[in-house]
Each structure stands twice: as structure tokens, then as C-alpha cells.
N, C-alpha and C positions, 0 to 999 in steps of 0.2 A: 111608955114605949113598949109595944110588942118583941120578945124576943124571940129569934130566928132558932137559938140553938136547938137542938132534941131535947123533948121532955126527958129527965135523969130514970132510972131505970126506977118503975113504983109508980111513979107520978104520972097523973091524967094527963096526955095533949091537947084535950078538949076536943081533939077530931075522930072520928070512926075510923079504924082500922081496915085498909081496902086489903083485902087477898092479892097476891103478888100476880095470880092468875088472872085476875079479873084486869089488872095494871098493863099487862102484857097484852092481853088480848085488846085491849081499849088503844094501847098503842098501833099494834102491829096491823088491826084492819083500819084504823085510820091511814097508814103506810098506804097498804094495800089499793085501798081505793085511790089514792091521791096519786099512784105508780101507774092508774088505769087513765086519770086525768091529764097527765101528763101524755101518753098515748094516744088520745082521743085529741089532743087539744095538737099534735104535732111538735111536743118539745122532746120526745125521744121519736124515733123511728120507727123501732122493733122491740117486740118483746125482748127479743135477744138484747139490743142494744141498754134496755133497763134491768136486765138481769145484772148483764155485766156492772153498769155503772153503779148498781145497789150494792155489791159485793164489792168490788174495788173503790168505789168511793164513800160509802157509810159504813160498810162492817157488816152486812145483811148475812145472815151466816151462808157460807158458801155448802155447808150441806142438804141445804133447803133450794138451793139453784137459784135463787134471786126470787123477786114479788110474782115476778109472771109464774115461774115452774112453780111457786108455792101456792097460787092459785089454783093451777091446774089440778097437783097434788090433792087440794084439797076438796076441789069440785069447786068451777064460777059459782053454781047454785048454792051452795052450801056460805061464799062467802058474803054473798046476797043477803041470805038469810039473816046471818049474825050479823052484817051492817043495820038489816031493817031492825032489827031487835034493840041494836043500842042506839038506833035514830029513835024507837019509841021511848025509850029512855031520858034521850037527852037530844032533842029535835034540833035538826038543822046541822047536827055534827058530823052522821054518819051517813048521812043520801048516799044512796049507792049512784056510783057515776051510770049515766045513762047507757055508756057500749057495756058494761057491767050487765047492767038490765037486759041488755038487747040480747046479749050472752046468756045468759041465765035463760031464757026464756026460748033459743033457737040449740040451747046445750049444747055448745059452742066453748073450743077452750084456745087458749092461745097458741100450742107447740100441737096443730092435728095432724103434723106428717111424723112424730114421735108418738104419738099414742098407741101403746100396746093393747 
């Protein structure tokens, strides 16, 4: 029987140690993309309206403005990128959603009547 508990402090886990960074980011733009599916597909409305719900209903840190403002933050293009990268990686996981793409390529953000 395999045990669940943590390997004791010395002892091999037998698994490679991922960086906390690399955990975060693998998470965070799987989010990302899935926040844009949901939009596309008509299960939220608005940006606005998955901001919100990302912050009030999972925790999404409220100083990041929710998925949509942290896209925009971050540039649509930019989060393209790092999707295509970790779908090269691990296929089939990180497809960038298709308004994602369409974004990306007309540079195009969600919130264009706040763009300073």
C-alpha cells in the first residue's frame, strides 16, 4: 500500500520537486483561460460580472481585479503566449480559448473604455 503521508524531512519522495512558481502559474492561467470560456460560451455576461464573481465567490485576490482586469494587466497577447507554451508542454491542457485568440490578434482587451 502506497502511503499518502509527506516524505519525513531527509527522505526521497521519489517525485521531482516543482517550483512553487511554476504550480502557480500552471494554475492561475488554466483559471484564466477557463474565465474567458465561460464568457464566450455565455455562462457569465460581462467581464465585469466574472470579476466580481471570481473575487467574491473563490478568493481571486481582489488586488488583481478578478481574471478579466488581470488579463488586461497583463496584456490578452502575453497570456496567449504563456498558454501556447504550456499547451506545448502538456497538449490539450492549455488551448487558448478561441475569443482569447481572436483578442490577441485584433489587441483587444476586455475593460477598453478604462484603458489609460
Amino acid at each position: 500500500m502506497k502511503s499518502i503521508a509527506p516524505a519525513a524531512e531527509g527522505e526521497a519522495s521519489g517525485q521531482p520537486e516543482m517550483p512553487s512558481v511554476q504550480i502557480q502559474q500552471r494554475t492561475v492561467m488554466a483559471m484564466l483561460n477557463e474565465a474567458v470560456r465561460c464568457l464566450s460560451d455565455g455562462i457569465i455576461r460581462s467581464p465585469r460580472d466574472g470579476d466580481v464573481g471570481a473575487v467574491f465567490g473563490i478568493g481571486f485576490p481582489p488586488f488583481r481585479g478578478g481574471p478579466f482586469r488581470y488579463m488586461d494587466s497583463l496584456g490578452v497577447q502575453i497570456v496567449v503566449q504563456r498558454l501556447e507554451d504550456l499547451n506545448a508542454r502538456f497538449p490539450g491542457r492549455y488551448e487558448p480559448a478561441e475569443l482569447l485568440l481572436e483578442m490577441a490578434r485584433r489587441r483587444q482587451v476586455f475593460y477598453p473604455d478604462e484603458r489609460s
